[in-house]
Structures are given as C-alpha cells and as structure tokens.
Residue frames relative to the residue before (quaternion, step in Angstrom):
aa qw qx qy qz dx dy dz
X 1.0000 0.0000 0.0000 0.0000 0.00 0.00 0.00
X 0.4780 -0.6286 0.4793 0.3829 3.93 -0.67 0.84
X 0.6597 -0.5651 0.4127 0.2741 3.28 -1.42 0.46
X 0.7600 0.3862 -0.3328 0.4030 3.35 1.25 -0.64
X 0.0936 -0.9041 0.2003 -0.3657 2.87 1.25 0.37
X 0.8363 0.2816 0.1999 0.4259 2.09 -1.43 -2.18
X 0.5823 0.6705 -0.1951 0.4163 3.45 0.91 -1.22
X 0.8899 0.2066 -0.1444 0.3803 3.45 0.68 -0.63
X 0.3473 0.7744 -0.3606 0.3870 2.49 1.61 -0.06
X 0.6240 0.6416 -0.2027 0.3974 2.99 1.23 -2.26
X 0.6324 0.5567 -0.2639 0.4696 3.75 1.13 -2.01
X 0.6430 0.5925 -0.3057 0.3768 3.44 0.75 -1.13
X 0.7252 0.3881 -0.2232 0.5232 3.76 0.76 -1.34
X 0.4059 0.6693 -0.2822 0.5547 3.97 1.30 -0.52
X 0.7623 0.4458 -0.1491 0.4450 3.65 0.14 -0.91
X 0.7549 0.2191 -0.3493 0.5099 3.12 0.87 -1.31
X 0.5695 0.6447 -0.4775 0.1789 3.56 0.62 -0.20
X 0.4925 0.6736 -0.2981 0.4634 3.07 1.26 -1.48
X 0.8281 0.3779 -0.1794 0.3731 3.72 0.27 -1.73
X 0.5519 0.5421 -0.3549 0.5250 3.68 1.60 0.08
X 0.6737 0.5032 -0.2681 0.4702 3.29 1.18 -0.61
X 0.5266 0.4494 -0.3495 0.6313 3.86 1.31 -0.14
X 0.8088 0.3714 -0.2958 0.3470 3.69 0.34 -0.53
X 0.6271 0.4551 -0.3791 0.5059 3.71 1.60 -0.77
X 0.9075 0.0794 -0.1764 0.3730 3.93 0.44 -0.50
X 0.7865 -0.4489 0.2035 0.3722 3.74 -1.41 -0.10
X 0.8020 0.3220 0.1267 0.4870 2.86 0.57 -1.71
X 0.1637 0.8936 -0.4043 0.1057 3.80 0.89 0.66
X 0.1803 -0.7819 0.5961 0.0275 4.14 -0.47 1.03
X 0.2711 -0.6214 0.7227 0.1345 3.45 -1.55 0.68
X 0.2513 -0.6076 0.7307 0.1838 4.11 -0.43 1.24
X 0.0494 -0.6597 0.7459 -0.0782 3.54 -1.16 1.21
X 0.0687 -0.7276 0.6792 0.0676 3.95 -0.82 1.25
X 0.5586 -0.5216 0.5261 0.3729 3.83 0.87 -0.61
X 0.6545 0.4901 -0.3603 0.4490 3.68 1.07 0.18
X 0.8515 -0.2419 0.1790 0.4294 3.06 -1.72 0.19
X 0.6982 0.4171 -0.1689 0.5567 3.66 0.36 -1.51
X 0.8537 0.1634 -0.3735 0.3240 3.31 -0.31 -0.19
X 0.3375 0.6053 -0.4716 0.5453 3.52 1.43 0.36
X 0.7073 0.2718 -0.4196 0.4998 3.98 0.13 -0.90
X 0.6542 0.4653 -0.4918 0.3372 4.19 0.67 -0.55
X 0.4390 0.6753 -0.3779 0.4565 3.48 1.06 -0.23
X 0.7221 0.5027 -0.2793 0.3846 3.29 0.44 -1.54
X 0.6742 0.6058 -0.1185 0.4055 2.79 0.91 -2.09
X 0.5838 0.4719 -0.3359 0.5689 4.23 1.07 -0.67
X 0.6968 0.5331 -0.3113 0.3653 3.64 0.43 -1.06
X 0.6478 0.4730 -0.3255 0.5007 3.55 1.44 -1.20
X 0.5958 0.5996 -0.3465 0.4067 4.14 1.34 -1.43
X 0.8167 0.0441 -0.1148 0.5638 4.22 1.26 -0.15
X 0.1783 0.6540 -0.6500 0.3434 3.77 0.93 0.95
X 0.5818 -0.0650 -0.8074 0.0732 1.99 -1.46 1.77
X 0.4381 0.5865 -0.4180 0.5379 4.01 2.05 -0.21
X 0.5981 -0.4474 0.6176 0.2463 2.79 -2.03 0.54
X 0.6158 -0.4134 0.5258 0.4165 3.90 -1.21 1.31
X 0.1788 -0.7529 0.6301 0.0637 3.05 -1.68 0.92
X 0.6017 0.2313 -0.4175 0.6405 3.64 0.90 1.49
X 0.6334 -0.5382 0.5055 0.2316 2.58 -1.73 0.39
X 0.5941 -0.3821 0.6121 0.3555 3.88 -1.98 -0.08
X 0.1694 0.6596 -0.7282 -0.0772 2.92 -1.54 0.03
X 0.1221 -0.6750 0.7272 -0.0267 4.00 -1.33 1.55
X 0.2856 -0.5595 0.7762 -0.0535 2.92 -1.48 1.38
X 0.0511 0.8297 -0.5534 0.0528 3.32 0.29 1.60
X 0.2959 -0.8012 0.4914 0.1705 3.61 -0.43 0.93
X 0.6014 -0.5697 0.3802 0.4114 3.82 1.17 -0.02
X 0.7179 0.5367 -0.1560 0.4151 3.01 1.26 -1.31
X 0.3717 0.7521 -0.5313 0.1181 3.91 1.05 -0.14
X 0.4514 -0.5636 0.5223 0.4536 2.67 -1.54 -0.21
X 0.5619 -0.6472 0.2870 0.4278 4.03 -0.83 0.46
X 0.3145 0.6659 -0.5555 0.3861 3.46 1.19 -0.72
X 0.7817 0.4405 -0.3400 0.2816 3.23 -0.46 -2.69
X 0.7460 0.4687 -0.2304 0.4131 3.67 0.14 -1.59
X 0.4764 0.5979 -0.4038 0.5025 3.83 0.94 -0.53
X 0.7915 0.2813 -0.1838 0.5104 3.29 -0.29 -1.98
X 0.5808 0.4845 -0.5113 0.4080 4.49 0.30 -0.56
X 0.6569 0.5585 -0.2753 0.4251 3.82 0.66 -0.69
X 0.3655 0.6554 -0.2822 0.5976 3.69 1.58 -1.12
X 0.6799 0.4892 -0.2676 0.4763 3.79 -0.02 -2.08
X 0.6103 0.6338 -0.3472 0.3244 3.33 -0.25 -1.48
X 0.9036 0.3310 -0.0624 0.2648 2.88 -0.46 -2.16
X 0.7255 0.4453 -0.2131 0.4794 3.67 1.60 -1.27
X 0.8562 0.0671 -0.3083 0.4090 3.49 1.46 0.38
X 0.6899 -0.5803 0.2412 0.3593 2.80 0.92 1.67
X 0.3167 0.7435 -0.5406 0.2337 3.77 0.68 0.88
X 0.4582 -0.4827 0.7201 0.1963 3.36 -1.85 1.01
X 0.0025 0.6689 -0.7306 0.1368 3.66 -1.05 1.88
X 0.0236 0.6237 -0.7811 -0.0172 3.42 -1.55 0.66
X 0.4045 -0.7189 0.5598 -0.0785 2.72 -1.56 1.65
X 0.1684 -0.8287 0.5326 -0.0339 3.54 -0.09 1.15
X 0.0339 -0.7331 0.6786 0.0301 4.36 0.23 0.80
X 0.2868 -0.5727 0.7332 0.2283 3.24 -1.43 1.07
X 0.5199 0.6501 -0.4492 0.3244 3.89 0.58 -0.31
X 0.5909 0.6110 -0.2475 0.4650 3.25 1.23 -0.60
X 0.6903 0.3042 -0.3319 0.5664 3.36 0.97 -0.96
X 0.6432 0.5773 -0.3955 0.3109 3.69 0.42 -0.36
X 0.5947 0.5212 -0.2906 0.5387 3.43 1.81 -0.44
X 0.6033 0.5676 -0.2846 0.4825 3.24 1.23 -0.80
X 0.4840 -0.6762 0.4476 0.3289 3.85 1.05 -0.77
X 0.4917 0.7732 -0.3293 0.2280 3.13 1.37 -0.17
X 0.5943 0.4556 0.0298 0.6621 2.76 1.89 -1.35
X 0.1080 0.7198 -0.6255 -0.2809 3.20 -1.72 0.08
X 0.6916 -0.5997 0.3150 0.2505 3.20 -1.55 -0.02
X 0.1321 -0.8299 0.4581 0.2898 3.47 0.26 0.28
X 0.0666 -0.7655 0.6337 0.0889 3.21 -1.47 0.28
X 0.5815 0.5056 -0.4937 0.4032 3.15 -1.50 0.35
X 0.8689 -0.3956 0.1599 0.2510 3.39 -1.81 0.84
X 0.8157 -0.0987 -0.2457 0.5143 3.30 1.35 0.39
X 0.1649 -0.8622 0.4629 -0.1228 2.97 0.88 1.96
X 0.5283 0.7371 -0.4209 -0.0229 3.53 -0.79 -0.09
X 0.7168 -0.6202 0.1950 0.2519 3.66 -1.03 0.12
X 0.4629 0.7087 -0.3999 0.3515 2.97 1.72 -0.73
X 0.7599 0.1940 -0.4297 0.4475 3.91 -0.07 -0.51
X 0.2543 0.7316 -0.5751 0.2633 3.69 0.52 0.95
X 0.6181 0.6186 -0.2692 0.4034 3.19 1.22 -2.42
X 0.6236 0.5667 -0.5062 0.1834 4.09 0.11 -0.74
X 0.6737 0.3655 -0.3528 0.5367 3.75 1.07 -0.81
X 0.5737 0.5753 -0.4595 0.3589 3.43 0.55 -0.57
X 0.6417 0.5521 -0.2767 0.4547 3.60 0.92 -1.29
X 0.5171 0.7367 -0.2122 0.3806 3.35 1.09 -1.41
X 0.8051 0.3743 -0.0580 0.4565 3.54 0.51 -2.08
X 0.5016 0.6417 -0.3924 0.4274 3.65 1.59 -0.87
X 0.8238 0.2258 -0.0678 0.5156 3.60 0.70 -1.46
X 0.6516 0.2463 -0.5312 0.4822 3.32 0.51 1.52
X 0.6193 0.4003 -0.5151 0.4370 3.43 0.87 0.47
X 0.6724 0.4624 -0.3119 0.4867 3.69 1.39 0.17
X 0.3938 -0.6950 0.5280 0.2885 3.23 1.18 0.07
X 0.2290 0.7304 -0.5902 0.2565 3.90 0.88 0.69
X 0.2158 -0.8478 0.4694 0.1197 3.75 -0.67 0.94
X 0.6845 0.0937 -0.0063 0.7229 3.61 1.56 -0.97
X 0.2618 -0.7368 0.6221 0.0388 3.62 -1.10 1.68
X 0.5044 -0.6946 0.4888 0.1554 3.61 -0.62 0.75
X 0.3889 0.8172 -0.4254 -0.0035 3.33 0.12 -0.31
X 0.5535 -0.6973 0.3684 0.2678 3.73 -1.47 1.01
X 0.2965 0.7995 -0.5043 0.1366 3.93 1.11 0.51
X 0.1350 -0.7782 0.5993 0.1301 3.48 -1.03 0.33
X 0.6087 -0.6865 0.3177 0.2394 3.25 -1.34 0.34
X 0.4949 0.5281 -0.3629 0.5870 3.63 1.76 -0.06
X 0.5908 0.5497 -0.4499 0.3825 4.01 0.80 -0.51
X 0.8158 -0.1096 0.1779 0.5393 4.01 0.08 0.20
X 0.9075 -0.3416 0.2402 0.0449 2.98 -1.77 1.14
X 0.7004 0.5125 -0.0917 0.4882 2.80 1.01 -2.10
X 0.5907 0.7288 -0.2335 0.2559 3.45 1.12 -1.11
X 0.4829 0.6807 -0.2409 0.4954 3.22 1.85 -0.84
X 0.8156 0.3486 -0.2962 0.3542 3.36 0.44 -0.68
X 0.4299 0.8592 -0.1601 0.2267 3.20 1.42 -0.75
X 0.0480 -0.6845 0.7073 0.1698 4.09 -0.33 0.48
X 0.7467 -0.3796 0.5241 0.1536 2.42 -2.15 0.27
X 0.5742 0.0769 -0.0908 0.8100 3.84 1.31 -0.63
X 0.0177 -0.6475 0.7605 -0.0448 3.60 -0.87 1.57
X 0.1123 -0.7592 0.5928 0.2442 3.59 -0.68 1.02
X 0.3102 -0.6549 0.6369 0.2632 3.60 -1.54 0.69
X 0.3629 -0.7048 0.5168 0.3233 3.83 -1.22 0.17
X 0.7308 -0.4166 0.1423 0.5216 3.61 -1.42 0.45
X 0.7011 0.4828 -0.3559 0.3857 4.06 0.44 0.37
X 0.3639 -0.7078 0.4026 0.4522 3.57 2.15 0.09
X 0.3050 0.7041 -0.5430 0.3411 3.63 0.92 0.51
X 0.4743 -0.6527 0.5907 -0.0062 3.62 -1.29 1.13
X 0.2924 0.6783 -0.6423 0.2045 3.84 -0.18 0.44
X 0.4882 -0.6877 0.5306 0.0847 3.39 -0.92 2.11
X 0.7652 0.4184 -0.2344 0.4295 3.86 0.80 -0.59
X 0.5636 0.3739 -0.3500 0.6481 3.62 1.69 0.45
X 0.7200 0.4478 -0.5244 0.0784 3.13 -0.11 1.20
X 0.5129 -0.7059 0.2070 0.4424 3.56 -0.73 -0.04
X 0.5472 -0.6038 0.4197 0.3998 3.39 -1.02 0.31
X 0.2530 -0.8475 0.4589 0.0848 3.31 -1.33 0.81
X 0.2517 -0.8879 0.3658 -0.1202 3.42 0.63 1.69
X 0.7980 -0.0383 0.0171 0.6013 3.55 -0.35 1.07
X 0.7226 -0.4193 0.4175 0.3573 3.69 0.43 0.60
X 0.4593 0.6747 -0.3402 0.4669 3.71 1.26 -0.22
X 0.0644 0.7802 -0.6106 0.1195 3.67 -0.34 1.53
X 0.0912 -0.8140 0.5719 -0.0448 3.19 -0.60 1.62
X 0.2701 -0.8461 0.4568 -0.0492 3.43 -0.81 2.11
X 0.5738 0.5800 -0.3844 0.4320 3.19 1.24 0.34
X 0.3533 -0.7581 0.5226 -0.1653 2.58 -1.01 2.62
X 0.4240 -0.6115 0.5761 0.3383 3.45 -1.30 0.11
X 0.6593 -0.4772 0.3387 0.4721 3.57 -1.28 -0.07
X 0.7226 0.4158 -0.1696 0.5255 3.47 -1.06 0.13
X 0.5717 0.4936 -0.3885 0.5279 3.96 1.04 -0.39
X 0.2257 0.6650 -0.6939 -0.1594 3.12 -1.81 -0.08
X 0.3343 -0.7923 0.4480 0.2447 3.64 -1.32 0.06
X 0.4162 -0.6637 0.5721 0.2428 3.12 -1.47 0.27
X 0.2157 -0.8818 0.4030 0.1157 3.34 -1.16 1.19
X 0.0058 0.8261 -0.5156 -0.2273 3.85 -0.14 -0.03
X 0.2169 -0.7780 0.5799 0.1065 3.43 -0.69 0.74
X 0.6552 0.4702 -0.2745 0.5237 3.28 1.48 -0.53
X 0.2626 0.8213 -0.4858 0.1432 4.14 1.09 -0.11
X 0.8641 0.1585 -0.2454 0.4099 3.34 0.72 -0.54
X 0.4755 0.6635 -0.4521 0.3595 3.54 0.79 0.87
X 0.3975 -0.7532 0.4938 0.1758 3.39 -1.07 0.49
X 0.7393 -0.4141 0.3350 0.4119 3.18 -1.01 0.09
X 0.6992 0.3956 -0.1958 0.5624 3.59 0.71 -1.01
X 0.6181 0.4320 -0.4447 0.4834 4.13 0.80 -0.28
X 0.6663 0.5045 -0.4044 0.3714 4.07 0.98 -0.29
X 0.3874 0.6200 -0.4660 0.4982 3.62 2.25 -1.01
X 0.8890 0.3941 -0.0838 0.2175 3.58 -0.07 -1.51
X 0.4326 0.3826 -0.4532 0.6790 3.73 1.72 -0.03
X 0.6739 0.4352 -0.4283 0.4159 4.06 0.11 -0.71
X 0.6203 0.5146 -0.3480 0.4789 3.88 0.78 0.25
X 0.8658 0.2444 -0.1905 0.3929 2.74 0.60 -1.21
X 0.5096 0.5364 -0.4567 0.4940 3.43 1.32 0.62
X 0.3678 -0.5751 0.5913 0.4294 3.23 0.96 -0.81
X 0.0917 0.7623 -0.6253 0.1399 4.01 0.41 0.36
X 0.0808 -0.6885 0.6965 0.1853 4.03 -0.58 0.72
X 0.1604 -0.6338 0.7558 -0.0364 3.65 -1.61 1.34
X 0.6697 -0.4602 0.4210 0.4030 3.10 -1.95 0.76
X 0.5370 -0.6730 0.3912 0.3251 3.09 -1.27 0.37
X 0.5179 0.6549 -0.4363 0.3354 3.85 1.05 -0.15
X 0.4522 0.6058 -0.4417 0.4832 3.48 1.72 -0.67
X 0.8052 0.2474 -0.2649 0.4694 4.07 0.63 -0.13
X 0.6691 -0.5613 0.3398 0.3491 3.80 -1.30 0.75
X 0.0996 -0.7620 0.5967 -0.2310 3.05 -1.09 1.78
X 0.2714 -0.6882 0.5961 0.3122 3.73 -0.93 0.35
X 0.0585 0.8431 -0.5113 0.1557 3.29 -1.00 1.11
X 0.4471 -0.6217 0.4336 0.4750 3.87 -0.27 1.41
X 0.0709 0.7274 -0.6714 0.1225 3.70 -1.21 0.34
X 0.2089 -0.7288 0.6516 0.0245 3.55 -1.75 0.70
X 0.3547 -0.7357 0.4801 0.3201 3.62 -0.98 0.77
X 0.3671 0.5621 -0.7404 -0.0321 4.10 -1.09 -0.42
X 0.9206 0.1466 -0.2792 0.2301 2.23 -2.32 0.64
X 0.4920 -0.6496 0.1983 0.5446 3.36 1.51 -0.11
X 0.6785 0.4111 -0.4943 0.3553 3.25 0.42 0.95
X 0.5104 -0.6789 0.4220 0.3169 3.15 -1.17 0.48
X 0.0286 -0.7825 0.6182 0.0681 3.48 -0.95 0.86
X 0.6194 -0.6552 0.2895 0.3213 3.66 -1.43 0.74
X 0.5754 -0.4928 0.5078 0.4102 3.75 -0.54 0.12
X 0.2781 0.7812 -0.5284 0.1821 4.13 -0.24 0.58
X 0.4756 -0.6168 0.4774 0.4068 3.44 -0.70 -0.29
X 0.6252 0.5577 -0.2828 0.4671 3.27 1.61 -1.07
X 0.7705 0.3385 -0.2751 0.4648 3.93 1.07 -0.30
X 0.4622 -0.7771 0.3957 0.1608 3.38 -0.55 1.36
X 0.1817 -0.8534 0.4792 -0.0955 3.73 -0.68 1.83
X 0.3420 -0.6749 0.6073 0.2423 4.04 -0.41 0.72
X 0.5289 -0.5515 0.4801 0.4309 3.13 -1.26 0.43
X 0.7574 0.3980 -0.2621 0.4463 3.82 0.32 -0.76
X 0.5737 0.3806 -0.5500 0.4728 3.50 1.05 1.16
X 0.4381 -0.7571 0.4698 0.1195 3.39 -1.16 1.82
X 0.3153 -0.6612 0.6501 0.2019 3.68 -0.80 0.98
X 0.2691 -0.7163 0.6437 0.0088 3.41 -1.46 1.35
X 0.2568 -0.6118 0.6815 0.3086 3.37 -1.28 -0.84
X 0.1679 0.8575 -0.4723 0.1158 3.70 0.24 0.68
X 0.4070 -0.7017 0.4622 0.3582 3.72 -1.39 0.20
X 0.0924 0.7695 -0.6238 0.1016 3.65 -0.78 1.21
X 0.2069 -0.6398 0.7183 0.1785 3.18 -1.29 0.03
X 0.4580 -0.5640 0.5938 0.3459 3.99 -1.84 -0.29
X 0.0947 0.6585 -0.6626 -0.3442 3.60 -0.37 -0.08
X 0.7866 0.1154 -0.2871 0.5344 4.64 0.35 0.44
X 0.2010 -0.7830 0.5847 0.0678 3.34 -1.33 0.54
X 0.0541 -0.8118 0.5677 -0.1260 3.10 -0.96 1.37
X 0.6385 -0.3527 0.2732 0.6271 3.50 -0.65 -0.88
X 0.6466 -0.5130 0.4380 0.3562 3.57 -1.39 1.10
X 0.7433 0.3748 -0.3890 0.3946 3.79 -0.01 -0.61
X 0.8031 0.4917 -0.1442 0.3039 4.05 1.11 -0.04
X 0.8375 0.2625 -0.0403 0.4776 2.02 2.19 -0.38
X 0.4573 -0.7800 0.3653 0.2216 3.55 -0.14 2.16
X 0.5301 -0.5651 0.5800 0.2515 2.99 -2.25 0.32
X 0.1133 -0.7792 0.5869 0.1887 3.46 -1.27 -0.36
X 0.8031 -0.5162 0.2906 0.0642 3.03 -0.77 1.32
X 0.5105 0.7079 -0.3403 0.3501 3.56 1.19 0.49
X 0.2356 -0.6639 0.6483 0.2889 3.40 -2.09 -0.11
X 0.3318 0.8108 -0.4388 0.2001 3.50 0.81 0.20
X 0.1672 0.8685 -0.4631 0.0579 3.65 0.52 1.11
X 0.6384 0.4421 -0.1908 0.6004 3.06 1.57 0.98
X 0.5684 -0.6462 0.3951 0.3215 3.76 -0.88 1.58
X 0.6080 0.5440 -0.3944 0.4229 3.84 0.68 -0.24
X 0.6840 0.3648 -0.2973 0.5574 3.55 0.59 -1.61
X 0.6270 0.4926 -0.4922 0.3493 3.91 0.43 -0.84
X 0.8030 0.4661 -0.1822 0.3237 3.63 0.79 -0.81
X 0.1672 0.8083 -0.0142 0.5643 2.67 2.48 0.07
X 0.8380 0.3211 0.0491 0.4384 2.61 0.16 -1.59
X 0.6276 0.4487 -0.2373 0.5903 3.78 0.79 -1.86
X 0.7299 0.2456 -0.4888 0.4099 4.49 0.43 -0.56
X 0.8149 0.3642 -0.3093 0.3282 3.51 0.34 0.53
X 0.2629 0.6567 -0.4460 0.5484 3.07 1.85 1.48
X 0.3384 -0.6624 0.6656 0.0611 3.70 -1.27 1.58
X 0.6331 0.6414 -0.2107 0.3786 3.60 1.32 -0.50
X 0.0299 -0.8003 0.4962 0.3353 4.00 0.25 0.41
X 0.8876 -0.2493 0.2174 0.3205 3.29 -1.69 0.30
X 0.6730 0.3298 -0.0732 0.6579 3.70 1.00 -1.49
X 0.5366 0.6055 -0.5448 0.2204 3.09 0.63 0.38
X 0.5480 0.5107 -0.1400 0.6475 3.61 1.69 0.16
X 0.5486 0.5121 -0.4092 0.5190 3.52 1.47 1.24
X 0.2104 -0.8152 0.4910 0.2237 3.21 0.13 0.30
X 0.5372 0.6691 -0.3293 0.3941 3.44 0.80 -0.45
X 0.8672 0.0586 -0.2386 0.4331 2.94 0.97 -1.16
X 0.1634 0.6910 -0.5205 0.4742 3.37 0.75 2.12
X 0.4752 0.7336 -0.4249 0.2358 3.40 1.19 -0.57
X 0.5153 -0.4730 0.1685 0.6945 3.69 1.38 -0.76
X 0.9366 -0.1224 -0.0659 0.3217 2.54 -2.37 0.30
X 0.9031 -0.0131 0.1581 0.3991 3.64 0.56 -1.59
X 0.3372 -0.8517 0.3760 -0.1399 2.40 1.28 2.30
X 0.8697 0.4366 -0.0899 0.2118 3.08 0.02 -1.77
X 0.4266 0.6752 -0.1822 0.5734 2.93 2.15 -1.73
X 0.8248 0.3296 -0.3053 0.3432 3.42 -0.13 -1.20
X 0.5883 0.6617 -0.1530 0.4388 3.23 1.14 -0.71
X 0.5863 0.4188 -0.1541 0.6761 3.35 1.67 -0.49
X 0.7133 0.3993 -0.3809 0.4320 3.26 0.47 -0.76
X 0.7908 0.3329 -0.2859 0.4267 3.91 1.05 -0.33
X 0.8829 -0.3308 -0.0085 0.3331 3.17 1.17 0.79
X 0.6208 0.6363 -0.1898 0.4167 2.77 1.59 0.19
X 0.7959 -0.1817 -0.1703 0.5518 3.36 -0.53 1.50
C-alpha cells in the first residue's frame, strides 16, 4: 500500500478522534510540548474544525529548562493562529515547596512536570487531556487505550481500563475522573517524519542538523547550558547534531547528524537501530521508568 496512503488513513483516524473528544466531554485540552508530535496534533485539530477557531485550549508544562528554539517557535504557533495557551511553571511549584529540585550529575526537571500537570487540570477543571504519545515510543505504550481513564488523583492503573472495540471510544467518566487522549496511538515515529512532509508541517529548527557547543557522557552528546549539569573534565565542543525528541534540556541528548533536510532526516531515523527515547535519559532511570511515571500521573 503507498505510504501516502497509509498516511491518511492515519489523518483520517486522528480527526475522528480529536472530533469525538470535543463531542464526548466539557472541558477538553491539547498537551502542547513544542515538539514534533504535538505540532502534527495541532495540525491535525486545526484540520478536525477548519474553517472555526480550535475549540480548547493548549496546555505547556514548561519545565524552565526548554530548549529556546521549542518555546520561541510554540509562541510563533500561538500568535499566527490565534491560539488560547496556558502556561503551567514547574518553578512555581518548586517555590511553593511542593516540589523539589534535584541536583547532581543527572539532575533534572522533567519528573517535576507530573504535579504541575496534575494542578493545571484541576484548577481548570480540564476533563479529557489530548496528548501526542505513540505506540513505537516506549514499552508502556502497549498497554495503553486511546481513552486511558485516570482516577480523581490523575493516577493510571493499566487493569481499569476499558476495552476499545470496533473503534468505539466510550467517554463516560465518573466524577473526579478525567481522561487522556491519543489521537496519534497508532503512528510511528517515521508516519509523523512523513505526514510532516507531506503537509509541509514547519518544526523547530533543532529537529534538523545544526552546529552546536555540546559535551559527551555516557555516550551521548548533551548541549552546553546552564540548565544541564557538566564536570569539569567534560570538554565542550562545537559539533554537528540535530534532536530527533525534545524535552527538558538536562534529559535530553543529541545525535550526531547532517540531515538539514526532511528527506535525509527521514533517511536517516529508517536506518536507525536506536529508538527515539533512546536519547532520554529519564526514561533510563530503570527498567519501568515510564510505567511508573504514568501510573502517578503523568501524561
């Protein structure tokens, strides 16, 4: 079957989800990180009510830690189509005490964003979170529905959900519940390279090969920042990399690349032995990083 295709199909199941999710609940959010995926769910909402203005809002779990590109080019978004953004600062909770900070040699913020995420959608009263996960991106993904309900603590529990038969998505929550959506669940890394072509999707620009100061550990290459924590006897380069995911700066590695173009990048990712997260550290932390991490509230 041709790729494009395949391709629309994908847009095709995407749409209706997105447009089931405005019709089954009240108070519906698009999670928006500034990356690839949630740039095509973005796209993909605009096409589910073009010629109306999206009917929910963004939500960023901004960890402080971004990279500037992401937060640069998400602002860009905003302004040329007139989007409703709420900003969520884990800094806040970390002033508040709510949070702490970690520190040390692989310090970072990302498993900060769960309460933050947490407090966004009960002080908004947000009932169903959008979000851009796929099923090739980690493990955890396997278990996952398409409506994953969370309970009144946004807690995840893989053995309370329902089954989703014939495409049939069934939004009816208890109080205090809300869900998470994925319209993107069954796409892969290499079906977002290839709808983001063939729409012509504009992405930050770190998603493409750039020279950039940078340091090796552990073998990967991370960026020179204040926000990402450096020994003295690790040497800062200038090197060519690119991102192929984006997260907070202190978690997330470079890769080695010239690909300053959507072809070689795509190129490139079908002839990668490496998966996508494989350049998170976070979710390296152990075995079932992610799981756990889901199971207490996150995305």
């Amino acid at each position: 079957m041709p790729k494009v295709l395949i391709t629309k199909e994908l847009e095709a199941e995407a749409i209706y989800i997105i447009r089931e999710v405005v019709a089954q609940f009240e108070k519906p959010v698009l999670l928006f990180s500034g990356g690839k995926d949630s740039i095509t769910l973005l796209h993909l909402a605009r096409k589910a009510f073009f010629p109306a203005k999206i009917p929910f809002p963004l939500l960023h779990v901004d960890t402080g830690h971004n990279f500037p590109e992401t937060i640069d080019f998400r602002d860009e978004l905003v302004e040329k189509y007139d989007l409703d953004l709420i900003v969520a600062h884990v800094q806040d909770n970390i002033d508040a005490g709510i949070v702490k900070e970690e520190t040390g040699r692989y310090s970072s913020r990302n498993q900060l964003q769960t309460q933050t995420l947490l407090d966004a959608i009960e002080e908004h009263g947000f009932d169903a979170c959008m979000g851009g996960a796929r099923r090739d991106e980690e493990k955890a993904r396997a278990k996952e529905r398409i409506f994953s309900v969370r309970n009144d603590f946004g807690e995840w529990d893989e053995k309370n959900q329902r089954p989703e038969l014939f495409d049939l998505l069934n939004g009816m929550i208890e109080l205090g519940q809300n869900v998470r959506c994925f319209p993107i669940s069954n796409w892969t890394e290499l079906d977002v390279w290839n709808y983001i072509r063939s729409e012509k999707i504009e992405i930050p620009s770190i998603y493409y090969a750039h020279e950039r100061s940078v340091f090796e550990r552990d073998g990967l290459i991370w960026s020179d920042s204040p926000y990402v924590y450096r020994d003295d006897h690790e040497e800062v380069a200038v090197k060519w990399v690119r991102f192929r995911t984006v997260g907070d700066m202190s978690c997330t590695a470079a890769v080695a690349s010239t690909a300053t173009d959507i072809d070689t990048v795509i190129e490139e990712i079908s002839g990668s032995t490496i998966s996508e997260r494989g350049a998170r550290i976070d979710d390296k932390r152990s075995e079932a990083a992610m799981e756990t991490r889901k199971q207490q509230g996150y995305f």
